[in-house]
N, C-alpha and C positions, 0 to 999 in steps of 0.2 A: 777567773776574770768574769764580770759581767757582759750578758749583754750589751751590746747599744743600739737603741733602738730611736731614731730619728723622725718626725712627722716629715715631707715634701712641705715646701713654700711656693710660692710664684719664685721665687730666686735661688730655691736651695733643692736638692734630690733627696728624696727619703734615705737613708741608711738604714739598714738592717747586719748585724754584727753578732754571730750568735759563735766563739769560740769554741765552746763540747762540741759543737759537730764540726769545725771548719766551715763555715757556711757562711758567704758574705756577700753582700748585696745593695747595689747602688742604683737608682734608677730615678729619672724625670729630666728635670730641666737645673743645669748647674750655672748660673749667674750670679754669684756672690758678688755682693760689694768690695767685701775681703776673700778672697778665695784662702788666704792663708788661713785665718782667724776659721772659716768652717773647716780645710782640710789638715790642719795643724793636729790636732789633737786625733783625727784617724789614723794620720803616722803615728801617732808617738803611739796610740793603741796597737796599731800592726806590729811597731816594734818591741811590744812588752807581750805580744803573742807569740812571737815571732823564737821567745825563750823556751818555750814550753807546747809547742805547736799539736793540733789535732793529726792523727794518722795520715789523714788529706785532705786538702784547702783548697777550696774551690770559691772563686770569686763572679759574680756574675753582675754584669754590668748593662745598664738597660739606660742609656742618654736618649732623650729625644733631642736636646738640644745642649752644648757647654761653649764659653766665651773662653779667649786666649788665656786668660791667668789662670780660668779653671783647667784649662789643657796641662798648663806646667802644675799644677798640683795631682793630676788624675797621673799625668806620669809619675814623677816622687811616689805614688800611693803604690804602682805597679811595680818600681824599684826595688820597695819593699816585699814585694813580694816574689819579685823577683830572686831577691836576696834570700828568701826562706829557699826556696825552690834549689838556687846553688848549692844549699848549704843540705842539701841531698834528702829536703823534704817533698812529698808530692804535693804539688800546688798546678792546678789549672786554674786559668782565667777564661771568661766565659764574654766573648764580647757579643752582644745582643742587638739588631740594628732590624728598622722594619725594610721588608721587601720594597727594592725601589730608593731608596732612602741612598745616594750616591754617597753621600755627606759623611755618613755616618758611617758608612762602607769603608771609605777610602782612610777615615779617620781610626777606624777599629786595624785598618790595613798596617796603616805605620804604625802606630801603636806597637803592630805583631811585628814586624820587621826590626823594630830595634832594640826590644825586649830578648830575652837568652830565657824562655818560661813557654812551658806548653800552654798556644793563643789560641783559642777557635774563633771563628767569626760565625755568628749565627743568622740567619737571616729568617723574618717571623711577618705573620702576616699582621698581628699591630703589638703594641709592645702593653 
């Protein structure tokens, strides 16, 4: 599998997807007009990873800011990965949130609460 490798918008997060290492990475501000239409095509990549997985997949995730529709698709993304994790791969999720940042705290919280995948929550002095 290739990379994928995504620029940041004012409305979309950069993606970084680097399968040989399990290494993946989402970060900025997720406000899609179509949250499907950007996070569509990351699922079907996770699940075509998800065949032939790296040793261990470690997901790191850096929002400053995501809207409701991007919330149901960041979850489905974590589903997936979820799913590698059951299926008795190591997978951590790395959730990233600035110091102070309640928002993004309590948001990485639930996240970790309904997910069955080892969640850390990070807290950093800026992201």
């Amino acid at each position: 599998m290739e990379k994928i490798i995504i620029k940041e918008t004012h409305r979309t997060p950069s993606v970084y997807f680097d399968p040989e290492h399990g290494l993946f990475e989402i970060r900025g501000k997720s406000t899609p007009e179509n949250s499907t239409g950007f996070y569509g095509p990351l699922l079907e990549y996770i699940e075509g990873y998800s065949i032939c997985p790296a040793d261990r997949t470690v997901l790191n995730v850096k929002f400053e800011f995501f809207n409701t529709s991007s919330s149901n698709r960041i979850h489905a993304l974590f589903k997936k990965f979820e799913k590698l994790y059951l299926a008795n791969s190591e997978v951590l999720i790395r959730w990233f949130c600035e110091n102070g940042d309640e928002n993004m705290h309590d948001a990485g919280h639930d996240f970790r609460t309904i997910l069955q995948v080892p969640f850390e929550i990070i807290e950093v002095d800026e992201l």
